[in-house]
VEXKEKOL-50342 format. One line per 3 residues: number of its first residue (from 1); their letters; for each residue x negated, y, z of C-alpha. Coordinates in nm, 2 decimals. Each point is the difference from the previous one (the first is absolute). Last residue first. Example, Ala and Ser with C-alpha at 12.3 -4.5 7.8 and 13.67 -1.06 7.14 Angstrom:
! VEXKEKOL-50342
2) SA) -1.37,-0.11,0.71 | 0.14,-0.34,0.07 $
This chain:
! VEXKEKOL-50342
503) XXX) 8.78,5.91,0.38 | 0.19,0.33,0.03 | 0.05,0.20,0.32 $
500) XXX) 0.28,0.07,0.23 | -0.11,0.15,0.35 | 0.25,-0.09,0.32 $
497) XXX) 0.06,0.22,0.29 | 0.22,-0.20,0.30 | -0.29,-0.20,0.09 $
494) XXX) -0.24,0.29,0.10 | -0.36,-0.18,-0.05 | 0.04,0.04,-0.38 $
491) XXX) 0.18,-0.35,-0.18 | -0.05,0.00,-0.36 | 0.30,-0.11,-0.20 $
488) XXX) -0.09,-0.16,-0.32 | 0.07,0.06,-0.32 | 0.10,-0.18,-0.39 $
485) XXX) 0.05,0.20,-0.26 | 0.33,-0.10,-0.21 | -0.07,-0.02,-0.33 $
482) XXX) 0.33,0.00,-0.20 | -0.08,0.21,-0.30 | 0.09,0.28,0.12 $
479) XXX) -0.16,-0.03,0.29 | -0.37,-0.08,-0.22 | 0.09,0.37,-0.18 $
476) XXX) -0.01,0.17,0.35 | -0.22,-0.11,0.12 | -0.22,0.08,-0.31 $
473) XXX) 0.18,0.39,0.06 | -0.12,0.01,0.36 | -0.37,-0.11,-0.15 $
470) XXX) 0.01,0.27,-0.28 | 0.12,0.30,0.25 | -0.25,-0.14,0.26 $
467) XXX) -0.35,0.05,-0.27 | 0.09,0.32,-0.10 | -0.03,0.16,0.39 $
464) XXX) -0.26,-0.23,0.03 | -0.25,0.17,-0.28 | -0.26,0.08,0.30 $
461) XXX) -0.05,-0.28,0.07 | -0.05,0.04,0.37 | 0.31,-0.15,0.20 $
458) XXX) -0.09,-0.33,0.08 | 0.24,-0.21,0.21 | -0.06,-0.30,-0.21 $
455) XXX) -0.36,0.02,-0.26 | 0.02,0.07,-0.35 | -0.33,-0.05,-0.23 $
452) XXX) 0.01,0.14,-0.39 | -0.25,-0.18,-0.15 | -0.16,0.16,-0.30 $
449) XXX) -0.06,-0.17,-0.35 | 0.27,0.24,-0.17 | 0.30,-0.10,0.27 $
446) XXX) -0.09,-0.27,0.24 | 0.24,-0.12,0.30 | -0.08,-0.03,0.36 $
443) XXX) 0.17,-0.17,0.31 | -0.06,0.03,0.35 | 0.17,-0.03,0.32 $
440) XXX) -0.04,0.17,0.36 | -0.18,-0.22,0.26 | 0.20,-0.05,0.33 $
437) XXX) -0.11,0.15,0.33 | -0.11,-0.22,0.26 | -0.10,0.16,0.32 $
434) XXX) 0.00,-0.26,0.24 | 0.26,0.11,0.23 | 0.17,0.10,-0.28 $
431) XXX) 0.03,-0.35,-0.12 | 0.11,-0.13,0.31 | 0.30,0.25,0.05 $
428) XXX) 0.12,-0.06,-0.29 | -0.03,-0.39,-0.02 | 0.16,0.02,0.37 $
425) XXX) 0.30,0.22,-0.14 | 0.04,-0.23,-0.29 | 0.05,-0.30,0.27 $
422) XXX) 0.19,0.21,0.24 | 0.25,0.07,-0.32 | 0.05,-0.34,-0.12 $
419) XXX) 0.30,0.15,-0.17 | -0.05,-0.29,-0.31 | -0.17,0.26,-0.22 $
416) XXX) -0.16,0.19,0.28 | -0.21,-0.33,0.05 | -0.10,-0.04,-0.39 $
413) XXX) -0.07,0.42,0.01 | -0.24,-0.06,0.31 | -0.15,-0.28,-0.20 $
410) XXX) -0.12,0.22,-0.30 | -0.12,0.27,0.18 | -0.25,-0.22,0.23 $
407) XXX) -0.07,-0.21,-0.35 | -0.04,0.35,-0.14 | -0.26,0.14,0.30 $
404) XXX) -0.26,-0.28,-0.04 | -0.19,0.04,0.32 | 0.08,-0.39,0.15 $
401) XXX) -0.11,-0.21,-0.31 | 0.02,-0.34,0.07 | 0.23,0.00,0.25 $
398) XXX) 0.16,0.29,-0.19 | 0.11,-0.28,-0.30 | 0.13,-0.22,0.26 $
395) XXX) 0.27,0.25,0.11 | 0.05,0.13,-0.30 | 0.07,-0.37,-0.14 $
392) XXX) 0.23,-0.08,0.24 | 0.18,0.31,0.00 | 0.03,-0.07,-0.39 $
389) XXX) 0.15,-0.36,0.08 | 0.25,0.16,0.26 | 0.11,0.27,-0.31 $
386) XXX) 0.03,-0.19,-0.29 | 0.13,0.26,-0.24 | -0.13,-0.09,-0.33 $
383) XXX) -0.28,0.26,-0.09 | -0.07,0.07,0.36 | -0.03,-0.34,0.06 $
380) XXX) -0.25,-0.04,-0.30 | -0.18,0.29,0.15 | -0.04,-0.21,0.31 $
377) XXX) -0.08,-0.30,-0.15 | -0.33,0.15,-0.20 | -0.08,0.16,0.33 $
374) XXX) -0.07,-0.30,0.18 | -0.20,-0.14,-0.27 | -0.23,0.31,0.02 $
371) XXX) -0.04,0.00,0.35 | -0.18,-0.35,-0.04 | 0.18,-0.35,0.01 $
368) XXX) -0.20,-0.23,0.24 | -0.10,-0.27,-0.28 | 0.16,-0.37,-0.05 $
365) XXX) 0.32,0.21,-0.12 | 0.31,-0.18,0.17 | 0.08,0.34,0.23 $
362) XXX) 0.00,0.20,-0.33 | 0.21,-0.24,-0.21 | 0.25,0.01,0.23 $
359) XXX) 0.03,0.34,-0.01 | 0.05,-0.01,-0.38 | 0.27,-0.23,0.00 $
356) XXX) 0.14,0.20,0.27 | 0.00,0.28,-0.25 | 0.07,-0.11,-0.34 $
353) XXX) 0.11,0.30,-0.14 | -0.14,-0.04,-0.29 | -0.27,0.28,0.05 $
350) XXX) -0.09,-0.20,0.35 | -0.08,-0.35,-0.19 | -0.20,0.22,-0.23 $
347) XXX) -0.20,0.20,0.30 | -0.06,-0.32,0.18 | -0.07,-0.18,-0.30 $
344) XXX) -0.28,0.27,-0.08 | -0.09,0.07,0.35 | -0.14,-0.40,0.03 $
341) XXX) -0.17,0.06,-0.29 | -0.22,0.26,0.15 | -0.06,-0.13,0.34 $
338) XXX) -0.17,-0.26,-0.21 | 0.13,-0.38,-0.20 | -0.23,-0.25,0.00 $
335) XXX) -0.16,-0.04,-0.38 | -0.09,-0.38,-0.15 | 0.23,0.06,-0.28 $
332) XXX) 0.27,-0.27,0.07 | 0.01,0.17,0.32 | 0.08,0.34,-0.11 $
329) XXX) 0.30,-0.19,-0.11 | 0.21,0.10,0.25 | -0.05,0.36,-0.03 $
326) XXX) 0.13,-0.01,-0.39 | 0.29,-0.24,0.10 | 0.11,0.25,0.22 $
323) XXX) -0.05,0.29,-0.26 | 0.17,-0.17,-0.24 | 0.33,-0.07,0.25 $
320) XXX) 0.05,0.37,0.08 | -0.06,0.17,-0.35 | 0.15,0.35,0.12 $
317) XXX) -0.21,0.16,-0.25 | -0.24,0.21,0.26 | -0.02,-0.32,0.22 $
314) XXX) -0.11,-0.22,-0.32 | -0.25,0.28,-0.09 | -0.18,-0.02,0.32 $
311) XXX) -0.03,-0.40,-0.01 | -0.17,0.04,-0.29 | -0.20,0.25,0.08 $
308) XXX) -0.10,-0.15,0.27 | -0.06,-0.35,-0.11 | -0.23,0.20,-0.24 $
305) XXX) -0.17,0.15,0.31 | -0.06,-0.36,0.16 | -0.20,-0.14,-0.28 $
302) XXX) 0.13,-0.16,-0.38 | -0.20,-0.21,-0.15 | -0.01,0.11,-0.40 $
299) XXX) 0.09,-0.35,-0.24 | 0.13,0.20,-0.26 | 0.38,-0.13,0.05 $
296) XXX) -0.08,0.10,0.39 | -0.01,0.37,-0.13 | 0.25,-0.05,-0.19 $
293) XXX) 0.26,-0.10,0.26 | -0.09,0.31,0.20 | 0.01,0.23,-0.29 $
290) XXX) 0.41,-0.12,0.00 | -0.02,0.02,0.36 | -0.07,0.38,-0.03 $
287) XXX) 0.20,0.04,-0.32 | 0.33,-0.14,0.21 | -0.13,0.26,0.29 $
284) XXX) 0.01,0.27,-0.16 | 0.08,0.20,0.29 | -0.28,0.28,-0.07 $
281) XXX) -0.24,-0.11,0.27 | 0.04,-0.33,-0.10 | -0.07,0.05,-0.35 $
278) XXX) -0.29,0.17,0.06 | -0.12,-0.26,0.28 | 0.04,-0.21,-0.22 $
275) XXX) -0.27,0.19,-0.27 | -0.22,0.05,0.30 | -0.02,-0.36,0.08 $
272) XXX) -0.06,-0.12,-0.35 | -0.26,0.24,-0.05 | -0.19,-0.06,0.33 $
269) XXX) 0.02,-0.37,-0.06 | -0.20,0.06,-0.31 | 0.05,0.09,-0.35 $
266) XXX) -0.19,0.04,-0.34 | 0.03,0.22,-0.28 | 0.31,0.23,0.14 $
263) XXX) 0.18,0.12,-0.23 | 0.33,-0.17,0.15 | -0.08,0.15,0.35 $
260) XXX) -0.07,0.31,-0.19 | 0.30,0.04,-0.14 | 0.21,-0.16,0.28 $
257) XXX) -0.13,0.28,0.22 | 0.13,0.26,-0.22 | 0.37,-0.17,0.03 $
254) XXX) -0.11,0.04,0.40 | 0.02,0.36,-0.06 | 0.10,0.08,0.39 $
251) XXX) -0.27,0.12,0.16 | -0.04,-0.32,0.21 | -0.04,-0.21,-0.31 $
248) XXX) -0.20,0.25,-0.22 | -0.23,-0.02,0.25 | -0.01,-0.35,0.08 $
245) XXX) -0.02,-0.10,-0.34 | -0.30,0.28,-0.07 | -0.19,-0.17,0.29 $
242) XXX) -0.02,-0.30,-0.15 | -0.12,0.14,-0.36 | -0.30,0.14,0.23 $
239) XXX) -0.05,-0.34,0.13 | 0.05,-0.14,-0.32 | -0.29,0.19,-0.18 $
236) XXX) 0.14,0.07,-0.34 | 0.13,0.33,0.05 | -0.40,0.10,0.11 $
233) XXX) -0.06,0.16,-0.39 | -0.05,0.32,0.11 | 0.31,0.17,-0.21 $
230) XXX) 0.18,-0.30,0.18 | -0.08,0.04,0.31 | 0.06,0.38,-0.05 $
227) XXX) 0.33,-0.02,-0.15 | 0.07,-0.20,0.30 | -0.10,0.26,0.24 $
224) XXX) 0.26,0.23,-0.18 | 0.27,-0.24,0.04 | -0.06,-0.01,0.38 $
221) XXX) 0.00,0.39,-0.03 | 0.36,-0.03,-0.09 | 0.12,-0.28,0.20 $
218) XXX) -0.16,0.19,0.29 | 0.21,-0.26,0.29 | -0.25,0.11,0.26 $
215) XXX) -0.10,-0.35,0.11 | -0.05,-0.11,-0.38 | -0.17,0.30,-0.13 $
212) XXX) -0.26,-0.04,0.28 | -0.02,-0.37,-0.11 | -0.04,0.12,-0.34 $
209) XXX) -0.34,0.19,0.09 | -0.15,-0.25,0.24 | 0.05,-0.26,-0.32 $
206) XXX) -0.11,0.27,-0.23 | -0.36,0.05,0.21 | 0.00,-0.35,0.03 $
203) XXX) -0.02,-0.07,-0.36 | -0.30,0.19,-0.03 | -0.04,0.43,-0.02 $
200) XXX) -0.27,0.14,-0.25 | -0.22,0.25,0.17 | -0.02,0.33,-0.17 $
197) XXX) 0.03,0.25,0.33 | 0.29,0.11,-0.22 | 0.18,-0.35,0.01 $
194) XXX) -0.05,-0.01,0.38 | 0.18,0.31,0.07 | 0.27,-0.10,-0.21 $
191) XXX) 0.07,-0.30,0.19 | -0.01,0.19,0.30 | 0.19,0.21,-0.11 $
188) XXX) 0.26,-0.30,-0.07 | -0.04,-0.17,0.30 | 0.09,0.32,0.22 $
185) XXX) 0.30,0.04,-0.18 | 0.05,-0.36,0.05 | -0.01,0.00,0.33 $
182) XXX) 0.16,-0.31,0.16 | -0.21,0.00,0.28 | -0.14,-0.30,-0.11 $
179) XXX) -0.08,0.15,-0.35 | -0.17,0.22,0.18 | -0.27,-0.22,0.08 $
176) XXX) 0.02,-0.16,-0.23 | -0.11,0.32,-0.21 | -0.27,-0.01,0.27 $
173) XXX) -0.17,-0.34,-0.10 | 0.09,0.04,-0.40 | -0.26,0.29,0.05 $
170) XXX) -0.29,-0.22,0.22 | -0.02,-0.23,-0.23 | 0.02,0.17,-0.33 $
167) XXX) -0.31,0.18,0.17 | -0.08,0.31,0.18 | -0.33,0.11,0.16 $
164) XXX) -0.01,0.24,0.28 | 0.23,-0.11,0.18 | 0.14,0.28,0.29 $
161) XXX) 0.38,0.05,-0.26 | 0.08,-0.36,0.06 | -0.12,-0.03,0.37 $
158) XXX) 0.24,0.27,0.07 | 0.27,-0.17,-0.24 | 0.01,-0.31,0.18 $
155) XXX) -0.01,0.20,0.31 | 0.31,0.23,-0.12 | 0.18,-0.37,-0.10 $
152) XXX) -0.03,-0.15,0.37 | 0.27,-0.23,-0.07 | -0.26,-0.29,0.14 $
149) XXX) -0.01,-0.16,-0.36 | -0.07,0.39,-0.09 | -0.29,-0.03,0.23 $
146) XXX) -0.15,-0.31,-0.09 | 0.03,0.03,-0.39 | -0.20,0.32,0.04 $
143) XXX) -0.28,-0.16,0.23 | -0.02,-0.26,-0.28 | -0.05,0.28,-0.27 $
140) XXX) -0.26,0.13,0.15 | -0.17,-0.28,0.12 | 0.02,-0.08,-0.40 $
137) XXX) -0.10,0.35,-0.11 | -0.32,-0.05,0.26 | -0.01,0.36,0.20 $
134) XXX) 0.11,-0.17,0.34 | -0.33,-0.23,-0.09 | -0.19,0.25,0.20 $
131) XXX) -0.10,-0.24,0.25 | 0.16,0.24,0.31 | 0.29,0.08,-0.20 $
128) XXX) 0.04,-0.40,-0.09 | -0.05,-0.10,0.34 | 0.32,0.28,0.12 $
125) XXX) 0.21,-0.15,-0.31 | -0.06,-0.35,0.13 | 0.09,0.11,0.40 $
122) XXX) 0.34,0.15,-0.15 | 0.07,-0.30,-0.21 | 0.14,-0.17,0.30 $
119) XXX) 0.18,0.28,0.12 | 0.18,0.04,-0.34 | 0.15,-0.33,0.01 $
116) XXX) 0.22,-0.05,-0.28 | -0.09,-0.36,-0.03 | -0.12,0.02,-0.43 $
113) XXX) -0.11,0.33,0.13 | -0.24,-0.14,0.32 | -0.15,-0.30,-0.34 $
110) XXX) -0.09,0.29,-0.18 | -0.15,0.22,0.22 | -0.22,-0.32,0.05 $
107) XXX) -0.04,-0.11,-0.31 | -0.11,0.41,-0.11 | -0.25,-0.05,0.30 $
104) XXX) -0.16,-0.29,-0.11 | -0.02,0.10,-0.38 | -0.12,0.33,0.12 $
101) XXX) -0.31,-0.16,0.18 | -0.06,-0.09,0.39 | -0.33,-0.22,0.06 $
98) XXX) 0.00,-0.33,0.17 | -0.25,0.00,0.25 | 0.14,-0.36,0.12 $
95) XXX) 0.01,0.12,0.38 | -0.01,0.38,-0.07 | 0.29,0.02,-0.27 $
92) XXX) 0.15,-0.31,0.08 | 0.08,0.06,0.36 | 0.11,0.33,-0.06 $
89) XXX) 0.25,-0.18,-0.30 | 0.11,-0.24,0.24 | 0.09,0.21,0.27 $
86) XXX) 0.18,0.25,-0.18 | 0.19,-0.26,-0.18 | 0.08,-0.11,0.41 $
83) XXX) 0.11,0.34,0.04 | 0.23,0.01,-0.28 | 0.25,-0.27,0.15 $
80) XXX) -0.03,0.18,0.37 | 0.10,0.33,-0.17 | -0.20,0.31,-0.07 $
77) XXX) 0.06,0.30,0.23 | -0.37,-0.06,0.12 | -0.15,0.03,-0.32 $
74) XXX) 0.21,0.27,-0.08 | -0.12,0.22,0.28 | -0.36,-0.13,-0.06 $
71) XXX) 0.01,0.17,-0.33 | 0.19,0.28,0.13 | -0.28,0.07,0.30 $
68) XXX) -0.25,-0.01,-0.24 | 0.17,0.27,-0.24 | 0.12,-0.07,-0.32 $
65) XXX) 0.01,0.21,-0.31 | -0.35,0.01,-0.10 | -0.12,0.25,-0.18 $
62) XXX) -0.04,0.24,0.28 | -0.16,-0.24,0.21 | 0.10,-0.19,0.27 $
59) XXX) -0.04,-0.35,-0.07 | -0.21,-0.08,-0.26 | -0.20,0.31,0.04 $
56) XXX) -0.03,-0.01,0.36 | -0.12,-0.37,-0.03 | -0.25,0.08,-0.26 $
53) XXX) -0.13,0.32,0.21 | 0.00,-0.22,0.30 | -0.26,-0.27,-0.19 $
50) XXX) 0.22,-0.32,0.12 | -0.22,-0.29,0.18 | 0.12,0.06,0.38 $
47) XXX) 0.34,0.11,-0.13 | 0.05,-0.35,-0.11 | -0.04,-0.18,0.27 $
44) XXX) 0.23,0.19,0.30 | 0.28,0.15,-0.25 | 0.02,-0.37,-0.16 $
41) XXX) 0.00,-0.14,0.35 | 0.22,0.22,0.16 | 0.21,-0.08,-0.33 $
38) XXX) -0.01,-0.38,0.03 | 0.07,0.06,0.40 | 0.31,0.15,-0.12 $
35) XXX) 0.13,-0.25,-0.24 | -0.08,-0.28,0.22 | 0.24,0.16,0.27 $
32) XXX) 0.28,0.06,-0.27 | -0.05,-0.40,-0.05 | 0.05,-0.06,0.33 $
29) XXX) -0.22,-0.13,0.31 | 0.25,-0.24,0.23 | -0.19,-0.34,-0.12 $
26) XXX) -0.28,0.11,0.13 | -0.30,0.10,-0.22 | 0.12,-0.07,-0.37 $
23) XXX) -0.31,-0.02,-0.26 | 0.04,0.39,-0.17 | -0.20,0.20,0.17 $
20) XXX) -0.31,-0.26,0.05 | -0.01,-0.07,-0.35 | 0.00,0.39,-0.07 $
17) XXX) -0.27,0.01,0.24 | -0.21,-0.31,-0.21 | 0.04,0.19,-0.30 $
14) XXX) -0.13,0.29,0.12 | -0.32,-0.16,0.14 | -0.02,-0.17,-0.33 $
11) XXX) 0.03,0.33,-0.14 | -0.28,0.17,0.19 | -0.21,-0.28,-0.01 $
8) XXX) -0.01,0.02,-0.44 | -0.06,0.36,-0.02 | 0.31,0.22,-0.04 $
5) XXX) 0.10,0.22,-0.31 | 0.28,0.26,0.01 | 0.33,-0.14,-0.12 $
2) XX) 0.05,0.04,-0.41 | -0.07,0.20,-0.30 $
C-alpha cells in the first residue's frame, strides 16, 4: 500500500508548492509559520486527489483509531526539530516519489525511541495506519519499543495485544518493556506466554528477562532464568553471561557472579566492567583493583566505566590515595574524566572525612559540577559534622535543582543545628510554599522467590503488628551491643516543638 497515485504534473506542481512553503520569505516568518502553511497545503492538495471514502476510512473510521483532527493535532504539537523531518520526508515523498515501506517506517519509529520522543514517532505511526504497514510484526514491534522508551508501558502493551502476527521480535520487545519498569512478574508470564504460543525465545529475550530480575532484586527467579539459559543452550552467549554478573552482583550473590565470570568462554569490556563493578558494589575493593591489574596484564583497554568501578570501589574501601592516582591516570589512557568520576572522588574524599579537600576539588573541576556532586558533599557533611560546608553544598545543590524537598529538609536541619533559626524558618517556609513533600523510603527483602517491599510511613501490611515487636527487639540487641543510632532533630514551623527521627 502507499499514498494515492498522482499523474506526473500534479506532483511536480506539488513539489514546486512545497518548495515555495518552505524557501524563507522574510526574515521574520518562523519555523511554526512554515509548519502551518505545509499543512494548509497538504489539507488543500491532497484532499483534491483523495477518493472521500478512502480518506474517511483512513481517518475516521471505525477501525481506525485516529481521527483527522488528532492526526493534525499531533502534527501541530510536534516540535521545531521534528518539523523540519516532517518537511523533508513530505518533500521526498512527492518530490522524489519515494515510496513509504515497513522497513522505512520501523527506522523511523526506531530512530524517535532511540530519542525518546514520542511526538516525533506519532506522525510515523499515523502513516503507518494509513499504509497498513501498522500490522508489519517489525513496525509492530518498533512502535512497542517506542512507547515503553517513552514510559508509556499500557501503550506498549496496547499495540502489543492489536498485532496480529507475533514474532521472537516483537515478544522479547514488550518483556523489555517491563523489564524497564522493573516487572519481573510481569516478565515472567510473559515469558511463559511466549513459550506456549511455541516460539523459541533468543538471547535478548533472557537479557530483557535478567535485567528485570536485576532492577527488582528477584535473586530467586533470576536463578530460575538462568536455568533456562542454560537448559537452552544461550549460557554461552556473553552478553547474556553479562547480564547474569550484574544480576547476581546487585542481588547480592556476587560469589555466583565469580562463577560465571570465571566460566565464561570469552570476555569483553562489558565483563570486566560488570565483574568490578561487583566488587565495588560489595566493598571489595582490594579484589576490584586486583581484577583491575589483570585486566591490563591481558592487554584489555580499559574505558571510562571501568575507571568507574574502580574508582567506586576505592571510595567504598576507604583507599584514598588509589583512587587519586586511579583518576589521574585516566590520562595515560587516552579517557577525560565525566561528571561521573568527578562524584566518585568527591564522594571518597567526603567518606574520609576530607571535607574542604573535597570542596576544593569541586570548584577546581574543569566542568560546572551538577546537582549530584553537590549532594555527594552534603551527605558526607552530614556523615562528619561539617555544618558551614554542608549549607554550602545545599545551597548549591537547590540551585540546580530548586523542587527537591530533602535537600530543602536537609539544610533547614544544618541551620537549626548551629541556632540559625531565621535561616531554618525561611527553608520552611519556602518549601511549603512550593509544595514539596519528601519521598518516603524503600527497602525490600525476598523470602521463597517473593519480594517483600516496605515503604516509610506505611501502615498496610497487614502482618505489622508482628513486624514492630521484631524491629524494637533488633534495636534493641544493636544497643546492647554498643550501637548508638544516630538522629536528627527536625525543625516543624513552631520552634519550640522538636521531632526526633533516625537517619
Amino acid at each position: 500500500m502507499g499514498f494515492c497515485q498522482i499523474s506526473s504534473s500534479k506532483s511536480l506542481h506539488k513539489a514546486l508548492r512545497v518548495l515555495d512553503i518552505v524557501s524563507p520569505r522574510t526574515r521574520d516568518s518562523t519555523k511554526t509559520e512554515v509548519h502551518l502553511r505545509l499543512i494548509q497545503d497538504f489539507l488543500q492538495t491532497d484532499s483534491k486527489h483523495l477518493d472521500s471514502q478512502k480518506f474517511n476510512h483512513d481517518f475516521t473510521g471505525t477501525n481506525s483509531t485516529f481521527g483527522s483532527s488528532n492526526v493534525f493535532d499531533q502534527l501541530l504539537d510536534t516540535p521545531v526539530v521534528d518539523v523540519e523531518n516532517l518537511i523533508s520526508m513530505h518533500h521526498d515523498l512527492h518530490r522524489e516519489r519515494l515510496k513509504v515501506d515497513a522497513s522505512f517506517l520501523s527506522t523511523a519509529v526506531t530512530s524517535c525511541g532511540s530519542t525518546r520522543n514520542i511526538r516525533g514517532g506519532t506522525p510515523y505511526q499515523c502513516l503507518a495506519i494509513r499504509t497498513g504497514f501498522v500490522a508489519n510484526v517489525y513496525v509492530g514491534s518498533s512502535l512497542i519499543t517506542l512507547y515503553s522508551k517513552c514510559g508509556e508501558i499500557i501503550d506498549a502493551y496496547k499495540v502489543f495485544e492489536e498485532m496480529p502476527v507475533r514474532n521472537v521480535v516483537s515478544w522479547t520487545a514488550i518483556i523489555a518493556a517491563f523489564a524497564r519498569e522493573w516487572q519481573v512478574d510481569m516478565c515472567l508470564e510473559l515469558y511463559r506466554m511466549m513459550r506456549n504460543s511455541m516460539l523459541e525465545p533468543n538471547d535478548f529475550t533472557f537479557t530483557s528477562v535478567l535485567s528485570a530480575c536485576t532492577g527488582s532484586g528477584a535473586l530467586g527467579q533470576g536463578r530460575s532464568a538462568h536455568c533456562q539459559t542454560i537448559r537452552m543452550g544461550f549460557f554461552s552467549y556473553i552478553q547474556v553471561a553479562n547480564s547474569l554478573i550484574s544480576m547476581y552482583c546487585k542481588c547480592g550473590n556476587v560469589e555466583e557472579a565469580v562463577y560465571v565470570f570465571n566460566n565464561m568462554h570469552g570476555k569483553d569490556i562489558v565483563s570486566w566492567n560488570s565483574m568490578i563493578a561487583g566488587y565495588a558494589q560489595h566493598g571489595l575493593a582490594v579484589r576490584a583493583i586486583d581484577l583491575f591489574e589483570e585486566m591490563m596484564k591481558q592487554r584489555v583497554k580499559p574505558d571510562a566505566i571501568t575507571f568507574l568501578g574502580v574508582i567506586s570501589s576505592c571510595r567504598h574501601g576507604g583507599l584514598v590515595e588509589e583512587g587519586k592516582v586511579y583518576f589521574n591516570s585516566m590520562a595515560k589512557h587516552g579517557l577525560k574524566p565525566e561528571l561521573d568520576h568527578y562524584s566518585c572522588v568527591v564522594d571518597l574524599l567526603g567518606r574520609a572525612g576530607l571535607l574542604e579537600e573535597a570542596r576544593d576539588f569541586i570548584k577546581q573541576m574543569p566542568i560546572y559540577p551538577n546537582a549530584v556532586i553537590w549532594g555527594s558533599l552534603l551527605s558526607s557533611c552530614r556523615l562528619h559534622g561539617g555544618v558551614w560546608i554542608g549549607i554550602e553544598a545545599a545551597e548549591s545543590r537547590l540551585l540546580l535543582e530548586p523542587e527537591c524537598a530533602a535537600t530543602h529538609v536537609q539544610l533547614a536541619n544544618l541551620y537549626a543545628s548551629v541556632r540559625c533559626w531565621d535561616q531554618a524558618a525561611r527553608v520552611r517556609k519556602l518549601m511549603k510554599d512550593k509544595g514539596l513533600k519528601t519521598n518516603p523510603g524503600c527497602s525490600w527483602i525476598e523470602i521463597m522467590n517473593v519480594v517483600y517491599r516496605f515503604r516509610a510511613e506505611d501502615k498496610s501490611n497487614t502482618r505489622l503488628s508482628e513486624i514492630l515487636p521484631v524491629l524494637d527487639f533488633l534495636v534493641d540487641q544493636m544497643k546492647t551491643l554498643g550501637y548508638v543510632p544516630e538522629v536528627h532533630e527536625e525543625e516543624v514551623d513552631d520552634a519550640s516543638h522538636k521531632r526526633t527521627e533516625p537517619f
